[in-house]
Each structure stands twice: as structure tokens, then as C-alpha cells.
C-alpha positions, 0 to 999 in steps of 0.5 A: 500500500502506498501512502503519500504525507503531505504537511503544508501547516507551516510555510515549509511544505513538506511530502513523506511517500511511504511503501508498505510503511517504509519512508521512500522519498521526501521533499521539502520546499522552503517558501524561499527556496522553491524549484524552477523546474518547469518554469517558463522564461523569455530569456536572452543570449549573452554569450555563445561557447562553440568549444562547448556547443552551448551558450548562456542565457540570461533569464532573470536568476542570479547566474545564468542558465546553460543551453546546449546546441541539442535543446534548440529546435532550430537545430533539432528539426534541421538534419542533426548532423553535429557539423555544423557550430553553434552559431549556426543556429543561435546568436549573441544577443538572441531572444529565446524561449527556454524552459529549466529541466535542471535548478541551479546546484552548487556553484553551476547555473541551471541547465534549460532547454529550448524544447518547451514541453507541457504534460498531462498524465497521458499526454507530453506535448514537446515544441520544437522537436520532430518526435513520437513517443509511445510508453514501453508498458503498454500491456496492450501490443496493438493499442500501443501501436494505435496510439503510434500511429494516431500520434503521427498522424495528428502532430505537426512537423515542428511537435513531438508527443509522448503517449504514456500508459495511461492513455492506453484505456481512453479514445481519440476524442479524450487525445485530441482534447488533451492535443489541442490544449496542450498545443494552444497553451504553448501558442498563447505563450508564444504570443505573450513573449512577444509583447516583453522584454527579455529577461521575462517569466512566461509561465510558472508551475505549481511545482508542489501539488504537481508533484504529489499529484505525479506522486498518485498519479503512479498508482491506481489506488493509495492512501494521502493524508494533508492537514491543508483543507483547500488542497484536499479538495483540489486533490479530491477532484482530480481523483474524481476526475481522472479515475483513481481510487485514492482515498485522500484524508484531511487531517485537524490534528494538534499534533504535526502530521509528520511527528503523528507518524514518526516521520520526523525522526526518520527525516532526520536520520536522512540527513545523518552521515551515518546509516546502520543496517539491519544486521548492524553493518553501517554506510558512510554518506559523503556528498561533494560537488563533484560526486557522492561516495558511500562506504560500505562496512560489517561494523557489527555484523561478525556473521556465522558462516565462512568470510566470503558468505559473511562479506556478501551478506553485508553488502547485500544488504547495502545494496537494498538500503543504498538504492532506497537512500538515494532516492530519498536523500535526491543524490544524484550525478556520479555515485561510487559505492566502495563495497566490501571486497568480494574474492568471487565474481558471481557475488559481484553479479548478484550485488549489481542485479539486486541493486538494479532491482532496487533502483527500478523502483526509483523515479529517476533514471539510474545507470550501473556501469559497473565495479571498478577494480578496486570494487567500487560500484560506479551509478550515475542517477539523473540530477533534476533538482538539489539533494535533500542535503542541499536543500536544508543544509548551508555551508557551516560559518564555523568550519567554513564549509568542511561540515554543514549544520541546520539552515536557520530556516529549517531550525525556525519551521521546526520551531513553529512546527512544535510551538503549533502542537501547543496551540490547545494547550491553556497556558497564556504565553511560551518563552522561547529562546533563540538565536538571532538568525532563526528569531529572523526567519521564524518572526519575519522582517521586523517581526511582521509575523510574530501576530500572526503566529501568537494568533495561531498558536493562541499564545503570546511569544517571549522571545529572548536572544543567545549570542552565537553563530549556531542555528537553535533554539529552546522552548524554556516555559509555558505559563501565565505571560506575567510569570515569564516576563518576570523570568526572563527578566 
């Protein structure tokens, strides 16, 4: 059974995806730090790289997006011949449509494309490419190649259309529908950027509820818990829209939807560098810029048979927990896995076959390539957006970036979180100190949300300060707001 979490109750919305109970993946989106993917600019050249095949665009963020020649149309629907250079098909200075498939990592810009695509949970619609794509899990061979032959015939030469598995049980009309909606919505776009000056946003996603939407919309049934009323409706009519069995529950709860399932100590173990097995072996998480390398050791496991079965025990354990850990801590690029060494081949086969079992039930492509010498296992796993680490952790201003502690953001969020599970309480005030910079983040500029947050918590805030750089904070006393004034003074 497949349950989906989704907090929304403070400002950092929050999405726990269970199966068969156990915590898969999480996403967290700040109000600040929310993803681009999808988004629409008019942007504009600034500089053209023909050593690189690719150029820079300006559209608006603080560094400017990469654009490869592959992701232009003008080079997609020409002959593809990777002869001719760059600036053959863009020029300096040039206005261009671009949509980021990458947000910005680290020190590199986002990556965008030129192929401006719009979806729907059948139906991908791609301008400014030649294609036809029809989804591999058909189960139907005939219907499969009908909607092939339908989405030849209705595309325009300069359209590529991707058919997914779900449209396997609707008619030509729903297709034609989903086409023509699709198609006009770009047109309207189109016409939009020509009455604005570059750098512009054209369109902008809902990249939360499209995300737990694409989240069901991968099974046929499951359970959604959301403690949000206005969501849940909105969800509640795409499930009644699109034909799913989601049972989709709005929860009042005092206490946080994530804390009520003890999904807030497992998230928080994701982000730890050290992961325990089951068998009381461990991994070792070091994510760079560069790649991300998991060590792989027996720590207690001793086991009770001869060393090599002992060795591949462990590291088949690893394999099943380092697929899972990728997926929910979003760690993507170059991955190494530096197993245990194993002296028989055929266990290194059986380690490569159960980690791709594992991974297959990952979102994200993800490529094996295979040991190295040394009995490294090389992965590569597509990067969309910031690992779970870079999203809700910055670089520490003590050790100066050799190790990385809780933004001020996060430790604020989860303050307001525990301070609204106290929201029924009786107590007439709550003293909590803090240091400065979450006293930032929580209050707002100027304290322009302390009001609001005393009216929700139903309690007057006391707030004192501790010097320091380190992001924390302590709930010192509930009580009368006299009595705490009295003690904080």
C-alpha cells in the first residue's frame, strides 16, 4: 500500500511517500527556496561557447542558465548532423524561449532547454522537436501501436508527443482534447513573449501539488493524508476526475502530521552521515560537488558462516538500503559505492542485479556501469533538482564549509512546527529562546509575523536572544505571560 504525507501547516511544505510503511522519498520546499523546474522564461543570449556547443542565457536568476546546441529546435528539426557550430543556429544577443529541466546546484547555473514541453498524465506535448513517443508498458501490443500511429498522424512537423500508459484505456476524442490544449497553451505563450522584454517569466508551475499529484498519479489506488483543507479538495477532484481510487484524508490534528507518524525522526536520520543496517553493518554518506561516495562496512555484523558468505551478506544488504537512500536523500550525478571486497565474481553479479532491482523502483533514471577494480560500484542517477542535503543544509560559518549544520530556516519551521502542537494547550504565553538568525526567519522582517503566529498558536511569544553563530533554539516555559516576563527578566 502506498501512502503519500503531505504537511503544508507551516510555510515549509513538506511530502513523506511511504511503501508498505517504509519512508521512500521526501521533499521539502522552503517558501524561499522553491524549484524552477518547469518554469517558463523569455530569456536572452549573452554569450555563445562553440568549444562547448552551448551558450548562456540570461533569464532573470542570479547566474545564468546553460543551453546546449541539442535543446534548440532550430537545430533539432534541421538534419542533426553535429557539423555544423553553434552559431549556426543561435546568436549573441538572441531572444529565446527556454524552459529549466535542471535548478541551479552548487556553484553551476541551471541547465534549460529550448524544447518547451507541457504534460498531462497521458499526454507530453514537446515544441520544437520532430518526435513520437509511445510508453514501453503498454500491456496492450496493438493499442500501443494505435496510439503510434494516431500520434503521427495528428502532430505537426515542428511537435513531438509522448503517449504514456495511461492513455492506453481512453479514445481519440479524450487525445485530441488533451492535443489541442496542450498545443494552444504553448501558442498563447508564444504570443505573450512577444509583447516583453527579455529577461521575462512566461509561465510558472505549481511545482508542489504537481508533484504529489505525479506522486498518485503512479498508482491506481493509495492512501494521502494533508492537514491543508483547500488542497484536499483540489486533490479530491482530480481523483474524481481522472479515475483513481485514492482515498485522500484531511487531517485537524494538534499534533504535526509528520511527528503523528514518526516521520520526523526518520527525516532526520536522512540527513545523518551515518546509516546502520539491519544486521548492524553501517554506510558512510559523503556528498561533494563533484560526486557522492558511500562506504560500505560489517561494523557489527561478525556473521556465522565462512568470510566470503559473511562479506556478501553485508553488502547485500547495502545494496537494498543504498538504492532506497538515494532516492530519498535526491543524490544524484556520479555515485561510487566502495563495497566490501568480494574474492568471487558471481557475488559481484548478484550485488549489481539486486541493486538494479532496487533502483527500478526509483523515479529517476539510474545507470550501473559497473565495479571498478578496486570494487567500487560506479551509478550515475539523473540530477533534476538539489539533494535533500542541499536543500536544508548551508555551508557551516564555523568550519567554513568542511561540515554543514541546520539552515536557520529549517531550525525556525521546526520551531513553529512544535510551538503549533501547543496551540490547545491553556497556558497564556511560551518563552522561547533563540538565536538571532532563526528569531529572523521564524518572526519575519521586523517581526511582521510574530501576530500572526501568537494568533495561531493562541499564545503570546517571549522571545529572548543567545549570542552565537549556531542555528537553535529552546522552548524554556509555558505559563501565565506575567510569570515569564518576570523570568526572563
Amino acid at each position: 500500500m502506498k501512502k503519500v504525507i503531505v504537511n503544508l501547516s507551516s510555510r515549509e511544505k513538506r511530502v513523506a511517500v511511504l511503501e508498505d510503511e517504509v519512508l521512500r522519498k521526501v521533499e521539502v520546499m522552503p517558501p524561499h527556496q522553491h524549484s524552477t523546474v518547469g518554469n517558463i522564461y523569455l530569456g536572452k543570449v549573452t554569450k555563445v561557447l562553440p568549444g562547448m556547443d552551448a551558450v548562456f542565457v540570461d533569464y532573470g536568476a542570479d547566474k545564468n542558465g546553460f543551453l546546449h546546441r541539442d535543446e534548440i529546435p532550430a537545430y533539432q528539426l534541421t538534419k542533426r548532423d553535429g557539423k555544423s557550430p553553434i552559431n549556426h543556429y543561435v546568436k549573441q544577443g538572441e531572444k529565446l524561449l527556454v524552459q529549466v529541466s535542471r535548478d541551479e546546484t552548487g556553484t553551476k547555473g541551471a541547465k534549460l532547454t529550448g524544447l518547451i514541453e507541457f504534460s498531462t498524465d497521458s499526454l507530453v506535448y514537446i515544441h520544437g522537436i520532430d518526435y513520437v513517443g509511445v510508453s514501453k508498458k503498454f500491456k496492450n501490443e496493438r493499442l500501443q501501436k494505435y496510439w503510434r500511429e494516431k500520434a503521427t498522424e495528428y502532430k505537426q512537423k515542428d511537435e513531438g508527443l509522448i503517449v504514456r500508459t495511461s492513455m492506453e484505456k481512453e479514445s481519440e476524442s479524450a487525445f485530441l482534447d488533451k492535443l489541442n490544449t496542450l498545443r494552444q497553451l504553448y501558442k498563447e505563450l508564444e504570443g505573450k513573449s512577444g509583447t516583453m522584454k527579455a529577461p521575462a517569466l512566461l509561465y510558472e508551475k505549481d511545482t508542489f501539488l504537481e508533484m504529489v499529484i505525479a506522486e498518485m498519479a503512479k498508482t491506481v489506488s493509495g492512501q494521502l493524508f494533508i492537514d491543508n483543507f483547500d488542497a484536499s479538495q483540489e486533490l479530491k477532484k482530480w481523483v474524481l476526475t481522472n479515475g483513481k481510487e485514492w482515498s485522500i484524508s484531511y487531517e485537524t490534528g494538534a499534533k504535526n502530521i509528520f511527528s503523528e507518524r514518526n516521520l520526523d525522526n526518520q527525516f532526520e536520520k536522512a540527513m545523518k552521515k551515518v546509516v546502520w543496517l539491519d544486521n548492524g553493518g553501517y554506510l558512510i554518506f559523503e556528498e561533494t560537488e563533484a560526486f557522492t561516495v558511500i562506504d560500505v562496512n560489517s561494523g557489527k555484523f561478525t556473521g556465522k558462516v565462512e568470510k566470503e558468505a559473511t562479506l556478501f551478506e553485508v553488502n547485500a544488504a547495502a545494496a537494498k538500503e543504498v538504492a532506497r537512500q538515494l532516492r530519498l536523500r535526491n543524490i544524484s550525478g556520479i555515485i561510487l559505492i566502495d563495497f566490501i571486497n568480494m574474492e568471487k565474481p558471481q557475488h559481484r553479479l548478484e550485488i549489481i542485479d539486486l541493486f538494479k532491482k532496487e533502483a527500478a523502483k526509483d523515479e529517476m533514471r539510474m545507470k550501473v556501469v559497473g565495479f571498478t577494480e578496486l570494487g567500487i560500484l560506479q551509478v550515475t542517477r539523473k540530477r533534476t533538482s538539489p539533494s535533500l542535503s542541499e536543500t536544508m543544509t548551508v555551508p557551516c560559518p564555523t568550519c567554513n564549509g568542511s561540515g554543514k549544520v541546520e539552515s536557520a530556516e529549517t531550525v525556525a519551521f521546526r520551531l513553529e512546527r512544535e510551538l503549533l502542537e501547543h496551540r490547545k494547550t491553556d497556558d497564556e504565553a511560551v518563552w522561547v529562546e533563540l538565536s538571532q538568525s532563526v528569531g529572523d526567519v521564524l518572526l519575519g522582517e521586523k517581526e511582521s509575523y510574530k501576530a500572526t503566529l501568537e494568533e495561531l498558536i493562541s499564545k503570546k511569544l517571549v522571545i529572548s536572544y543567545v549570542p552565537g553563530p549556531v542555528h537553535t533554539y529552546s522552548i524554556r516555559r509555558f505559563g501565565s505571560y506575567e510569570e515569564i516576563k518576570r523570568s526572563v527578566k
